[in-house]
N, C-alpha and C positions, 0 to 999 in steps of 0.2 A: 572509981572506974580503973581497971589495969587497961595500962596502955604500952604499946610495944612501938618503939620509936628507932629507924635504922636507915642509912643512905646506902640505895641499892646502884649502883657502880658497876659497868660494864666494859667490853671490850677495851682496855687498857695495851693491851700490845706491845707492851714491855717488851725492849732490849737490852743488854748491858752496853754494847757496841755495835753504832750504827752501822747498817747494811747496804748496800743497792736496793733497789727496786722501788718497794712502796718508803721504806724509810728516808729516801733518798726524798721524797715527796715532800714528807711529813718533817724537814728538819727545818724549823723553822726556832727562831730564837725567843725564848722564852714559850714558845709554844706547840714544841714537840712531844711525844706522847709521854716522856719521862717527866718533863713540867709540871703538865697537866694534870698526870697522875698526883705529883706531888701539891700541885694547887687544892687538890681534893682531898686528900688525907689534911694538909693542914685545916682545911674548911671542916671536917671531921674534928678532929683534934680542938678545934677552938670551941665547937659546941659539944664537947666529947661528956657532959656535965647532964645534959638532953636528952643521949644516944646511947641502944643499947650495944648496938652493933655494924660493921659495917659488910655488907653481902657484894661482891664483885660475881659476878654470872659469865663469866668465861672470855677465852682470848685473853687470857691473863697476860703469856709472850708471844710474839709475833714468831712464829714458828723455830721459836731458840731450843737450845741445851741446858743441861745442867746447871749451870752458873749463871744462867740468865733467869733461872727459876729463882736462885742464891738471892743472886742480885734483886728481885723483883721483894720480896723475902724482906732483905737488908730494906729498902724503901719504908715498909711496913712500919717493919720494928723501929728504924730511928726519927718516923712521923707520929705516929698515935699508939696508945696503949688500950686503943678500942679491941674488942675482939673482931676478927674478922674471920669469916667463914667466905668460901670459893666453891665455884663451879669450873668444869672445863667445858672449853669450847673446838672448833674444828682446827682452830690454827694451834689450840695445845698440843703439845707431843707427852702424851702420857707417861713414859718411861723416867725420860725425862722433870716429869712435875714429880715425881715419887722422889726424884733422888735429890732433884735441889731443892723441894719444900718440904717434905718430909720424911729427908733423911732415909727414905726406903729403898734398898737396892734390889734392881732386878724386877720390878712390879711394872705388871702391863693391865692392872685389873681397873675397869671403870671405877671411877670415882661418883658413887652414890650414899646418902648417907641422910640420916635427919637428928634433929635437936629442936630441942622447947626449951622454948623460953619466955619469962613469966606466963606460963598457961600454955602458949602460941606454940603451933608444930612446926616447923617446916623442913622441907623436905627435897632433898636438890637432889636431881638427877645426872646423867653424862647422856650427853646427846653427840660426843663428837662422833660414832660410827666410824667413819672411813676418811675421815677429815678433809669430806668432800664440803661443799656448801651446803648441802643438804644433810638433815640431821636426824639421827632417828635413834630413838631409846627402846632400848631392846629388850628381850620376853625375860629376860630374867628380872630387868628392875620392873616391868611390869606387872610380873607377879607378887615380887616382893610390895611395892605400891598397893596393890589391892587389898594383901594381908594385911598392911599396919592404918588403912584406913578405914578397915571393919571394925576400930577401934577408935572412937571422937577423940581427939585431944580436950580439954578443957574448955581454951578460949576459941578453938579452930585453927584450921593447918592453911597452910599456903605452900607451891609449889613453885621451885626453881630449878630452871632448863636452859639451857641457853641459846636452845635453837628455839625460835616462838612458835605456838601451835596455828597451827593454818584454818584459820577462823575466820567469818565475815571481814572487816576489813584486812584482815592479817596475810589472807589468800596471795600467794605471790610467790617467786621464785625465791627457793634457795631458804625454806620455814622446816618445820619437823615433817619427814615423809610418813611417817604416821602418827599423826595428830588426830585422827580417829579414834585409836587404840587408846593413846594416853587420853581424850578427853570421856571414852566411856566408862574407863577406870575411875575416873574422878565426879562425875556426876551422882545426886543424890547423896554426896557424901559431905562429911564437914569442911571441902576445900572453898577457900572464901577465893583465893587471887590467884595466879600465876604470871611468874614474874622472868623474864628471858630480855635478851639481850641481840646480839648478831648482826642486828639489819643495819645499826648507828643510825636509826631514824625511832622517835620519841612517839609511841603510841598507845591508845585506851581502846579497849574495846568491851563490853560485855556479853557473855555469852552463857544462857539459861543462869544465870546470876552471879556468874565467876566474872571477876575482873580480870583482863588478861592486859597485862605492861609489859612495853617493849622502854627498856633505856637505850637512851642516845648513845654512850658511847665516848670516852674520853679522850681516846687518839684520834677521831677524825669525826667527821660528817658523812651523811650521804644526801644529795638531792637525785630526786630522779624525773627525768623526761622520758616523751616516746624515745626518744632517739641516742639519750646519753644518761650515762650514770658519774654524777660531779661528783668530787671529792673535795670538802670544805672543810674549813678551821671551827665550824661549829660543833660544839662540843656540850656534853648535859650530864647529869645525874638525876636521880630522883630520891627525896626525902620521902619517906613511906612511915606513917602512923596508921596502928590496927588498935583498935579497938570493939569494946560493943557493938557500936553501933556499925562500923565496917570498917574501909580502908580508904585511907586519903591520903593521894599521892601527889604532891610539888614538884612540877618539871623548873630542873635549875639547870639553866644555861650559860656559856661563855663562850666566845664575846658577845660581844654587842654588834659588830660588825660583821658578815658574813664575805668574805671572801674564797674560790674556787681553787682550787689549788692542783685538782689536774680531773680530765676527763675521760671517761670510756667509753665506748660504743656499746649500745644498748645489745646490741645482737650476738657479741662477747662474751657481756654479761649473763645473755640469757642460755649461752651455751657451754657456759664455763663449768 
């Protein structure tokens, strides 16, 4: 049985040097989002033996520059010799990701892009648009999407986005504004999962037989009420094995303890 084995790793929001605002939040000792980041690459690294791969789905930096891409980069390289493939997210600054992770200057082009491995397609798209909270992937990789999926990969492809497509549970502020578009493109075709990041809340959903995962999130948490959107030290990743039979995904969490660590107004949130 070929089996495809990778920790899918999300909104990390990497700084090189701490900020005001949300960072000012998030500095907590030993458990700031550079820690954390790093708790998880060595949790990689230690079963690097396992693992094909490791997929980070966007918000790589917390809306940094250059050298904080460098930086994010340098983490990588002197934690695991896994390969690691990325998506971007709304708080990436595109320009930016071109020049301190690959070396690119002057590039403002979405970052889309797929690879196989043993068999397996996958297939990441840029959903940051306007690096509003809301996210939407646009008619060029949509057509491009269509063309390479008129074509089955071997074992089957999966899709990674980083804004989640607005699906039965998924329904909610701040998801892909056309998630109609991308899920008709992908129907009846060989996409087995789709796999996003954003919301830093940990979800499954299935929909006409796609798996669609949302990862938590390894700078923060989110809890939500009517009334308030919390920000907590819980933190996750997800272990994802494909095979034959399908996709089986481990939500891995830390701490154990749940603590809030500041609050919003929901009505903020819903107009932000």
């Amino acid at each position: 049985m070929t089996e495809l084995k990778f920790l899918h790793v999300t909104d990390t929001h990497i700084l090189q040097n701490k900020q005001d605002g949300l960072y000012q939040v998030l500095d907590r000792p030993n458990e700031n989002p550079v820690d954390q980041f790093k708790k998880v690459l060595n949790y990689a690294n230690a079963m690097s033996d396992s693992l094909d791969f490791i997929l980070i789905s966007g918000d790589l930096v917390h809306e940094g520059g250059v050298e904080d891409y460098r930086f994010f980069k340098k983490l990588i390289e002197e934690t695991t010799t896994l390969p690691v493939y990325v998506a971007l997210g709304n708080h990436d600054v595109t320009e930016a990701y071109w020049e301190g992770y690959e070396n690119i200057l002057n590039c403002q082009d979405n970052l889309f892009y797929e690879k196989t491995i043993r068999g397996y397609r996958m297939v990441v798209l840029d959903s940051s648009h306007d690096k509003s909270g809301i996210g939407m992937v646009d008619a060029r990789q949509l057509s491009w999407l269509e063309e390479i999926l008129q074509s089955p990969a071997e074992k089957g492809t999966f899709i990674v986005v980083h804004h989640p497509p607005e699906v039965g549970e998924f329904s909610g502020i701040h998801h892909l504004k056309n998630s109609d578009e991308l899920m008709a493109k992908i129907k009846n075709t060989d996409v087995m999962a789709v796999l996003s990041g954003h919301t830093h809340q940990n979800k499954i959903s299935l929909f006409k037989n796609i798996c669609i995962s949302v990862a938590e999130g390894t700078a923060f948490g989110v809890e939500l009420t009517d009334e308030h959107m919390h920000i907590t030290n819980k933190v996750g990743f997800n272990l994802c094995t494909l095979n034959e039979n399908g996709i089986d995904i481990r939500q891995m969490r830390m701490p154990e303890e749940l603590t809030t660590l500041s609050s919003i107004e929901m009505k903020k949130v819903l107009h932000s």
